[in-house]
C-alpha positions in Angstrom: 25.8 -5.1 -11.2 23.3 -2.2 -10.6 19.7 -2.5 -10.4 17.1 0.2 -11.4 14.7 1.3 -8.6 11.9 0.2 -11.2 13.7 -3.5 -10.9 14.1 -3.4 -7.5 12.0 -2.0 -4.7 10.0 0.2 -7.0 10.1 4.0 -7.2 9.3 5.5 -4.3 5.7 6.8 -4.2 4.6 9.8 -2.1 1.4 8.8 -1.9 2.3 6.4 0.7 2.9 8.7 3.0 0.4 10.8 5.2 0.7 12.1 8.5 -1.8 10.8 11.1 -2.8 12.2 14.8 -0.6 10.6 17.5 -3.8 9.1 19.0 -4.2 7.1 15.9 -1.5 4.7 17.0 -3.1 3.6 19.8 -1.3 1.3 22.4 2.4 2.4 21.6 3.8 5.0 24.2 6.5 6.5 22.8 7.0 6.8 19.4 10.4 7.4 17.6 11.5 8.5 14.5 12.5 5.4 13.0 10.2 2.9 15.0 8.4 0.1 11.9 4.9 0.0 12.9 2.6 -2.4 11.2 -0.8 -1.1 9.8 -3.8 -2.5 8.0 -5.1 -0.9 4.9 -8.1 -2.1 2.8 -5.0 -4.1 0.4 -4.2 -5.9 3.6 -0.8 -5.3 6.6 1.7 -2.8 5.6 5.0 -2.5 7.3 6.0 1.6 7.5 8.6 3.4 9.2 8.0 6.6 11.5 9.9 9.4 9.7 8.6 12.4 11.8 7.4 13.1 14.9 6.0 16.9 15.4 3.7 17.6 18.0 0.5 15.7 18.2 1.6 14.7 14.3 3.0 11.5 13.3 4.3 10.6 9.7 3.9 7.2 8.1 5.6 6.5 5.2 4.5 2.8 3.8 7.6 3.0 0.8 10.1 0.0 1.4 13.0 1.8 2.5 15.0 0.6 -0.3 12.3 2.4 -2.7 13.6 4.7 -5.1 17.5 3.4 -4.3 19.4 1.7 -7.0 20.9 -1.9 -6.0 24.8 -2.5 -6.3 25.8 -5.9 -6.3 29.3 -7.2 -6.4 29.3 -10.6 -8.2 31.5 -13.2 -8.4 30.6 -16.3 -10.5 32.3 -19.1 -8.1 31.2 -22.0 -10.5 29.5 -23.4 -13.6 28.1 -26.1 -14.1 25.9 -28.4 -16.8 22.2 -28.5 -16.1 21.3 -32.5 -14.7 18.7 -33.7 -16.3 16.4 -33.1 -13.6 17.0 -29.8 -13.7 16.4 -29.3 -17.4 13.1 -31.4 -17.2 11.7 -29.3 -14.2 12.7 -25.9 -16.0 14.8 -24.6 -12.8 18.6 -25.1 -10.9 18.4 -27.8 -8.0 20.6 -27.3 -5.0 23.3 -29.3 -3.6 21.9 -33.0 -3.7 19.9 -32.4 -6.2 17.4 -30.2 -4.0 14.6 -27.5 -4.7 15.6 -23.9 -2.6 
């Protein structure tokens, strides 16, 4: 099964990335290409990922880093069963003992 990026972890957006001055992340020594950094923006936190580090230059990018990637799943349908009742009258699958997940 493939899943569009659109489906997924959205397209990926350019315009979450910007490049902010080193002194900007105040508190962490060394930074690496790579490092996931937590920032706050005016939507609320936003987990992004160190993708360059040039001179005093650091970029951000706040894209999930499955953005933009198509999703491939191998499936395998183990089991089927009838809905229970319950199930039917709640409008959603129950786990094993008759359980919400």
């Amino acid at each position: 099964m493939k899943i569009a990026p659109t489906d997924g972890y959205g397209d990926y957006d350019q315009g979450l990335v910007q490049r902010v001055p080193r002194r900007a992340l105040k508190g962490i020594a060394d930074v690496r290409v790579g490092m996931r950094l937590q920032t706050h923006t005016p939507q609320g936190p936003r987990a992004v990922t160190v993708t360059q580090v040039s001179g005093d230059l650091v970029t951000l990018d706040g894209n999930h880093p499955l953005a933009g990637k198509n999703l491939n799943f191998e499936v395998e349908v183990a089991a089927v069963r009838p809905a229970t009742e319950e199930e039917l009258a709640h409008g959603h699958v129950h786990g094993a003992g008759g359980h919400h997940h």
